[in-house]
Every structure is written in structure tokens, then in C-alpha cells.
C-alpha positions as CSV (number, residue, x, y, z in Angstrom):
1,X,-2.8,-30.9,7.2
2,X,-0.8,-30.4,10.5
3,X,1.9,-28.3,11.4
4,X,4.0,-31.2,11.4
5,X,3.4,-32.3,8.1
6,X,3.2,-28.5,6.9
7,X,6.9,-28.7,8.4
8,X,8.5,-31.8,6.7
9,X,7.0,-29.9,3.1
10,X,8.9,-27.1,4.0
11,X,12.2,-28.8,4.8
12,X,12.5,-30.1,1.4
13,X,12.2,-27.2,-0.3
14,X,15.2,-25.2,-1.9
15,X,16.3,-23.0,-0.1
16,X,15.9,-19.8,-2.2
17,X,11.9,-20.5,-1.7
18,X,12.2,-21.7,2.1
19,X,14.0,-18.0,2.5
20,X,10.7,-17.1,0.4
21,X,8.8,-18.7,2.7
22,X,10.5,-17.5,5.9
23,X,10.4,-13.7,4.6
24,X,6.7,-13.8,3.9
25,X,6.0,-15.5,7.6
26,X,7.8,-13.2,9.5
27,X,6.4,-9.7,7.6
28,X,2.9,-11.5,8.7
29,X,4.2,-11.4,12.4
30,X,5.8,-7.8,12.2
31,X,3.2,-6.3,10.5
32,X,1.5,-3.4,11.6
33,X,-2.1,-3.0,10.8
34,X,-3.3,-0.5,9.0
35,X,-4.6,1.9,11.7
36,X,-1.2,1.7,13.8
37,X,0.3,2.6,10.1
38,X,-2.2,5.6,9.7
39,X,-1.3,6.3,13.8
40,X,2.5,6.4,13.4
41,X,2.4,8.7,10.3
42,X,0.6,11.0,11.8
43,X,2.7,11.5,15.1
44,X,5.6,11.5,12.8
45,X,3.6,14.4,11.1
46,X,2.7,16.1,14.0
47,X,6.2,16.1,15.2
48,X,8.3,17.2,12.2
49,X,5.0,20.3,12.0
50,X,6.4,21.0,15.4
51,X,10.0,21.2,14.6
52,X,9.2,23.3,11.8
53,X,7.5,25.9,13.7
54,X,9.7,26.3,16.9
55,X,12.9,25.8,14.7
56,X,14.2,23.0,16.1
57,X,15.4,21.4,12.4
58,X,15.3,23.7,9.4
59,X,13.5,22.8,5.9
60,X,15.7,21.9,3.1
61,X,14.9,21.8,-0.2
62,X,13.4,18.7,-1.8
63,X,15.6,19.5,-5.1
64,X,18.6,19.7,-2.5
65,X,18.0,16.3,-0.9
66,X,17.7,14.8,-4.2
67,X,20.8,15.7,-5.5
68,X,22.9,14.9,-2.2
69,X,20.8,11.5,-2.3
70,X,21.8,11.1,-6.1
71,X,25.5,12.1,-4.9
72,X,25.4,9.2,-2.1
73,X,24.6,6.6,-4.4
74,X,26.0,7.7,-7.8
């Protein structure tokens, strides 16, 4: 089947499963894989360990930021 004729399917159907559709083919284009993924984390890691150790941000509580996140949206 070609594109075109993958296209016209498409068209025609409702709309809730062409946004279906739509999500599922742009996550596939945005992806990451899973070695950027394991990459990112760990610079993100690396960074907050930094911060933490020059005190730069200070720790809070995990308790804490589930209560003020439970006070935002409650």
C-alpha cells in the first residue's frame, strides 16, 4: 500500500482515532532512544549531585513536596 492510499484511509477516519493516529506518529518522531534517555538522566543526576554539594539549591523533604503538591491540586 502507498502512502497515498495509506493517506485517503486516514482521511476517513473519525477524528477522535485520526488525533489517535496523529499522537502515536508524532511520539515516534520525538522519541528519544533509549541510550539518549539513560544519557539525559544521568546529566540531570550529575547536576542536581552538584547542587547539593556546593549548595546552590537546598534539599526539601520528599513528605514536604507531597503535601504542597497535594495542596496545588486539591
Amino acid at each position: 500500500m502507498g502512502l497515498q492510499q495509506i493517506e485517503a484511509k486516514v482521511l476517513h477516519l473519525l477524528e477522535e482515532e485520526r488525533t489517535k493516529l496523529f499522537r502515536k506518529l508524532v511520539f515516534s518522531l520525538d522519541s528519544p532512544s533509549s541510550e539518549e534517555l539513560r544519557a539525559a538522566w544521568l546529566t540531570q543526576a550529575q547536576r542536581r549531585e552538584r547542587e547539593l554539594d556546593d549548595d546552590s539549591v537546598k534539599a526539601v523533604p520528599g513528605d514536604e513536596v507531597l503535601r504542597k503538591a497535594r495542596a496545588l491540586i486539591g
